[in-house]
N, C-alpha and C positions, 0 to 999 in steps of 0.2 A: 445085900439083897437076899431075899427067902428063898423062894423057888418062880423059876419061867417055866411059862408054855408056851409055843409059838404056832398059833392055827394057821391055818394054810389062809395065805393074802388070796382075797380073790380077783377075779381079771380085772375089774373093774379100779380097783385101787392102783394095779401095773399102768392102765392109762391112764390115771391122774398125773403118773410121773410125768407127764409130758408140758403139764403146767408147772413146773418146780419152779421156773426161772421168771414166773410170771407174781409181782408182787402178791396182786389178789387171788389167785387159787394156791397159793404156796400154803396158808395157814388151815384150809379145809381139806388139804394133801396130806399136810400132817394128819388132821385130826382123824382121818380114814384108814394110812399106814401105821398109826400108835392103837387103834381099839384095836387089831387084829393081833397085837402081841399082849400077851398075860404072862404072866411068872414062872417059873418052871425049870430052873437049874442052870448050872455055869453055861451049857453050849447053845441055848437061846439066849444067853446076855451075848453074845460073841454077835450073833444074826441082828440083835438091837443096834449091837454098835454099827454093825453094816447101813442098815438102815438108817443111822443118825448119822456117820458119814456122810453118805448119799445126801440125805435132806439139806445139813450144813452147806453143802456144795452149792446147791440153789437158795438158801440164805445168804450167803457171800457173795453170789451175785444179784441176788436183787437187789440187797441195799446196796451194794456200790451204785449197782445200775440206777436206784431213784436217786440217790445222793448229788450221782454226774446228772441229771436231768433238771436238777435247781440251781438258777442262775446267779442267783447271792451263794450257794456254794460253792461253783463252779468259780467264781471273782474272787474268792477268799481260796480256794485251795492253791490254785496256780496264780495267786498274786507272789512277785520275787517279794515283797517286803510287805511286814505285816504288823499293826501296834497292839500292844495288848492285848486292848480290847475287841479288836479282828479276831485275834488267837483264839480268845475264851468262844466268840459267837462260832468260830469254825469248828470248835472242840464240841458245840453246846450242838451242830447237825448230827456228829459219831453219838455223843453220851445220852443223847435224852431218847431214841429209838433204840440203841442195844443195850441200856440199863437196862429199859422195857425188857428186853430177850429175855435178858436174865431173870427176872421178875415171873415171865409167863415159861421159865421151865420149873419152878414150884408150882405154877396154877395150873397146868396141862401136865396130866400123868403121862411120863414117857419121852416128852418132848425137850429132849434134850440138846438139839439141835439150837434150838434158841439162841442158847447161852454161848456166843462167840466171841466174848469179854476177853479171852487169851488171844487171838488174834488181832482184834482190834488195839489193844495195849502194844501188840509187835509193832503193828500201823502206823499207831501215834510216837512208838519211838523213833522209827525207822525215819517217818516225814516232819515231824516235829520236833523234836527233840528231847532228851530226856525227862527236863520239868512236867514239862507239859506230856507227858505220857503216864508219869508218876499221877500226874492231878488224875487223870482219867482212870488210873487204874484202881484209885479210893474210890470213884465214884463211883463205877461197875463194882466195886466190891459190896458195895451198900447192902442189896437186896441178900447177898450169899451170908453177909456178919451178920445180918438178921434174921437168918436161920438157921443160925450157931454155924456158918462155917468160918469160924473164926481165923484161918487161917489164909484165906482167901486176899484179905488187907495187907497183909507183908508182903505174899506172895506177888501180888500185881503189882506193887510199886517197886520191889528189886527185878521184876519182870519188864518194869517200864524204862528203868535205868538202865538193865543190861542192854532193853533193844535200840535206847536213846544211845548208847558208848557206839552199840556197832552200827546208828549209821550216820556217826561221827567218822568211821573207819571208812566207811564203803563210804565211793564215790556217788553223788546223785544220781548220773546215768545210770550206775549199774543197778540201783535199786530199781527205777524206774523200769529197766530192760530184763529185768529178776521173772522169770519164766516157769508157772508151775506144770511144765514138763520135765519130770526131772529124769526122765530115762534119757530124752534129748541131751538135759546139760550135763548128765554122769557123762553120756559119749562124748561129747565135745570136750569136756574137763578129760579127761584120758587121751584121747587124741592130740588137743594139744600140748599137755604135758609129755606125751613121749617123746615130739619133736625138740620143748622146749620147757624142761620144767621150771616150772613159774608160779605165787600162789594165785589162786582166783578165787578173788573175793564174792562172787556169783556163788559158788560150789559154797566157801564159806560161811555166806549168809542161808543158806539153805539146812547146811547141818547145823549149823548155830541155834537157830528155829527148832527143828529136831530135836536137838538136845534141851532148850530151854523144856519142848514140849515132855522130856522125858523126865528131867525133874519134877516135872508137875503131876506125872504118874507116880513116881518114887513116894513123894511127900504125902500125896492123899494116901497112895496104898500101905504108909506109914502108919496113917491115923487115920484107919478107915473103919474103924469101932470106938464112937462116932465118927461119922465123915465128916472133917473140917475142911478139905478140899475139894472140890467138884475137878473129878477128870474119868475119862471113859476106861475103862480095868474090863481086857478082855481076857479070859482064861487061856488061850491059845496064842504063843508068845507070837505067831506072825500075824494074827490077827494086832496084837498089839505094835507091830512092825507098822502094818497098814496107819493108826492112831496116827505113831508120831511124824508119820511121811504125810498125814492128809493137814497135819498144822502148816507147810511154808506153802505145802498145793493151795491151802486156802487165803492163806496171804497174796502169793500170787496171782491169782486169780483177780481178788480188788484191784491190785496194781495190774494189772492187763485191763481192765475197766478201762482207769484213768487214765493211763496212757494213752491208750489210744484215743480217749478225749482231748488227755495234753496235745497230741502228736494232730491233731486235727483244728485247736487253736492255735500253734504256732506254724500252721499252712498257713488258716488265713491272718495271720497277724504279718506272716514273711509278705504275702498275695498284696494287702495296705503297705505295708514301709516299698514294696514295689513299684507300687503305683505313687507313691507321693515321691520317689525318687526320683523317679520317668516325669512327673509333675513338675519337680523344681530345676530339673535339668533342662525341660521345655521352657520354665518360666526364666532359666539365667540365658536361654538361647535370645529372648526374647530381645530383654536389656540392652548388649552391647548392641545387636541391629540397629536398635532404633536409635541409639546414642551418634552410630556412625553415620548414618540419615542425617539427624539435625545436626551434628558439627559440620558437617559437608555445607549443609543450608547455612550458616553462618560463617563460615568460609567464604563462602561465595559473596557474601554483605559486604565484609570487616574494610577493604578500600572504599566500593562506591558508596555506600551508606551505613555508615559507623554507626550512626544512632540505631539503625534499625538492628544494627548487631547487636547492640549495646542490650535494646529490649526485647531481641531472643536470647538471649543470653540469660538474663534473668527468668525469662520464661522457661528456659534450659532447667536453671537452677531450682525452680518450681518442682521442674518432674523427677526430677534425680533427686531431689529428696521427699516427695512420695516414691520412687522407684525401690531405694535404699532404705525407709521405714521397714518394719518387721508387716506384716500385712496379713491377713487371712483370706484364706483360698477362694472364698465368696464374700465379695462387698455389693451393698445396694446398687440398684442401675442409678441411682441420682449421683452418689458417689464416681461411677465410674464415668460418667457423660462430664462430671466436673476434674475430672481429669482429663480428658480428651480435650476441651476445652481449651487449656493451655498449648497441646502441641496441635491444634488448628489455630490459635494466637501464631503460634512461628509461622505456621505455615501460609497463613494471608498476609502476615509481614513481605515473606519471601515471596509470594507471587503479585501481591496486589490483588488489593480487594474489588477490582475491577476485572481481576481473570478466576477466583477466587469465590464461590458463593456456598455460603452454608445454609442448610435449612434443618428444621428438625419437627420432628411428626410424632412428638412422644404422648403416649397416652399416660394422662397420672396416675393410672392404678399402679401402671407397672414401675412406677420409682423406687420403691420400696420391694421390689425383688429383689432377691437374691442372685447375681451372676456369676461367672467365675472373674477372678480381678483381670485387669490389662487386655479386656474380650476385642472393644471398638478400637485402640487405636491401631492394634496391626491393619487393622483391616482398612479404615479410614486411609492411611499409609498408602496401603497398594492401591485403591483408588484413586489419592493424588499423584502418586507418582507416578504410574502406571497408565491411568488411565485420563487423567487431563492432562499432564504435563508433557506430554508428546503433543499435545493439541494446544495450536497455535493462543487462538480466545480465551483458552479456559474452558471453565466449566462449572459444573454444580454437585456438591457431596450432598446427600441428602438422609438423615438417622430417622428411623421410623420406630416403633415399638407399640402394641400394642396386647393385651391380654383375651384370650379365648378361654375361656373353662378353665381348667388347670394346667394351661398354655400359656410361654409366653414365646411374640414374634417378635424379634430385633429383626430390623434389616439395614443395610447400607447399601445407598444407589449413587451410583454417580452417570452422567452424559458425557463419559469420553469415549477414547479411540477401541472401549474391547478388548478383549482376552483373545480373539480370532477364537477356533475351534477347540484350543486345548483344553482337556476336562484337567477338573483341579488337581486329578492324581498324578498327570503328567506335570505337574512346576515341579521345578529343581529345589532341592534341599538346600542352595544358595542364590544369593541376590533377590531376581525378584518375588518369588513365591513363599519365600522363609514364614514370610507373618503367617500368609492363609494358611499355609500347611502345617504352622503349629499352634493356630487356632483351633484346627480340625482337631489335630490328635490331643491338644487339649480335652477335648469338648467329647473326645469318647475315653479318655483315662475317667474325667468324673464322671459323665453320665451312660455311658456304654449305649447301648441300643436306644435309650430313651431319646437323649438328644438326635438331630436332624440338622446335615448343613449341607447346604447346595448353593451351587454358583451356579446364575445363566447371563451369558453374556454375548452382545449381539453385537460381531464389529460398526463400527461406526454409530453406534448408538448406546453404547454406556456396557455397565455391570452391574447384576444385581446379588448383594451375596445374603442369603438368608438364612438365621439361627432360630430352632424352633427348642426350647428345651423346656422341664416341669417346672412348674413354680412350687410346688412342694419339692423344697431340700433335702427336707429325711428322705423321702421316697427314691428322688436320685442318690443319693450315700447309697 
């Protein structure tokens, strides 16, 4: 460099800074903090470099920051396993926007800040691994071998391999948990080494960075008549101290990004394997119930009418094996009423179809809904046993379902003896309340607030239990 001058920034550029972090005012921030600096001698390069720290800072985070906001990068960064051809498209979100950087610090005088091709190369070794950091670092090299910085090509790809070796070494978390506070992790690294010395690969990867970043001053300041290397050469060695501490601050930095994006998809991925836990434990609660219902029911057969055993039994064998099928969480209402079906087969065997009436009130829009599986027969269940079978005559189940807008209504009624006054939240977690009450909490693990179940039941005059949930699926997920 010739000679600097550095005019006095005016206020107006100091408030720009306040947009740094912000993608679109970051590039006319620069252009407003580089016209105000001109040529002028080694201790205005020093205040340059201040300034191209500074700007860097809010380059490193806004791309990370757009990068975590795209959802095809967002699946491929934090995908555990990745082919290929994922690799190359995840590599192709870093390479094709900070080539670009590199590219527009030859086209904008000054803006050197752009060019974050050394960081990024630490990135890809760190999270990807050596190959694939090497590829990136040819590529980012491209724009600088084309303007003679020849030296630029070797450089990034034994750059890509050293930071691919070390995070081979460092464990995943700790890179992930790698903090560009490093007055924080000096004190922590001291503290806990005097208790217990130990190495820490945290402190490690930090001065490793450091260091890689000081060869990279070494080499240009080497051959910097011509400059084959792009790195910032400030005259005042603490000034250059600041350089190579602002290399892992800006690593770290992207990874505090991501993390906390990571750390915000594995809530809610833990919040679903939760729920589908709490799901499948409701649906095994379900099974043996009802298993123990109809054996009892065919128990009671197997002397006085063996035939009729004979053909619950088979009926038996119907639903234990849709029970024991692999199943998804939502099957059609057509599918689930022809399940049902069968265990009311047992059940008018077992009562007589003279004590015994079924009706059904279904409207055909709604067959082709989506419900949650095994919905009707708990419910059906406590109706006959609950609510006819203490009554002498019998009685009548009756399945309703109909469609409102983007509503559907299932209901079960039956005409027996009643629930008396207890609301559904008083049944006990055994015998008779089992089904309703793991219909209910069913029906708010999938739908939460959207679904609606209410019981009203009037002694001596029946039960009415009503399910009101969306017919659009996605919308409940």
């Amino acid at each position: 460099m010739d000679s600097l001058r550095f005019t006095a920034i005016p206020q107006s550029a100091w408030a720009a800074l306040c947009s740094l972090f912000t993608a679109h005012g970051l590039l006319a921030t620069v252009h407003r903090l580089c016209d105000t600096v001109k040529w002028d001698g080694d201790l205005v390069t020093d205040r340059l470099i201040w300034i191209t720290l500074l700007v860097k800072l809010g380059v490193v985070a806004s791309v990370a920051s757009i990068l975590a906001r795209v959802v095809t990068f967002r699946r491929l960064f934090f995908a555990e396993r990745r082919s290929r051809r994922q690799t190359l498209a995840l590599l192709a979100f870093f390479l094709v926007p900070l080539t670009l950087g590199v590219w527009v610090r030859f086209w904008v005088p000054n803006f050197l800040a752009a060019d974050i091709s050394f960081e990024t190369v630490v990135l890809l070794g760190l999270l990807l691994g050596p190959r694939w950091a090497m590829l990136g670092g040819v590529v980012l090299s491209g724009p600088a071998v084309y303007h003679h910085e020849y030296l630029a090509l070797p450089f990034n790809v034994a750059l890509g391999l050293a930071a691919g070796i070390l995070g081979r070494f460092v464990e995943a978390e700790e890179i992930w948990s790698f903090t560009p506070f490093i007055d924080l992790s000096l004190y922590r690294w001291v503290r806990r080494n005097l208790r217990q010395p130990r190495i820490d690969r945290q402190i490690l990867l930090l001065v490793l960075i450091a260091i890689m970043e000081m060869l990279r001053d070494w080499v240009a300041h080497a051959y910097a008549h011509p400059p084959r290397l792009f790195a910032l050469l400030a005259s005042q060695i603490w000034v250059q101290v600041f350089v190579w501490l602002s290399a892992p601050i800006d690593v770290g930095i992207a990874l505090k990004v991501w993390n906390a994006l990571r750390v915000e998809l594995k809530l809610e991925e833990q919040k679903r394997l939760l729920l589908e836990a709490r799901l499948d434990a409701l649906q095994r609660q379900i099974n043996p119930h009802f298993l123990f219902n109809t054996l009892n029911s065919i128990a009671s057969l197997v002397r006085m009418k063996p035939e009729m055993a004979r053909e619950m039994t088979v009926k038996l064998a119907n639903i234990l094996r849709a029970l024991l099928k692999d199943h998804d969480t939502y099957v059609p209402l057509r599918d689930e009423l022809s399940f049902t079906d069968d265990y009311l087969d047992i059940e008018v065997v077992r009562f007589g179809a003279e004590k015994l009436c079924v009706k059904k009130e279904i409207d055909p829009r709604t067959l082709d809904v989506l419900v949650p599986s095994i919905l009707l027969q708990p419910l059906i269940e406590n109706s006959i046993k609950h609510g006819l079978e203490p009554r002498l005559n019998g009685g009548t189940v009756t399945l309703r379902s109909r469609l409102e807008g983007d509503r559907v209504f299932i209901e079960v009624a039956d005409d027996g003896v009643g629930m008396g006054n207890r609301p559904v939240s008083a049944l006990p977690r055994t015998g008779a309340g089992i089904g309703m009450k793991n219909v209910q909490e069913r029906l708010e693990v999938l739908y939460g607030n959207q679904a609606h179940f209410e019981v009203v039941s009037n002694p001596g005059r029946g039960t009415l239990v009503s399910i009101e949930i969306p017919v659009n699926l996605q919308e409940a997920q």
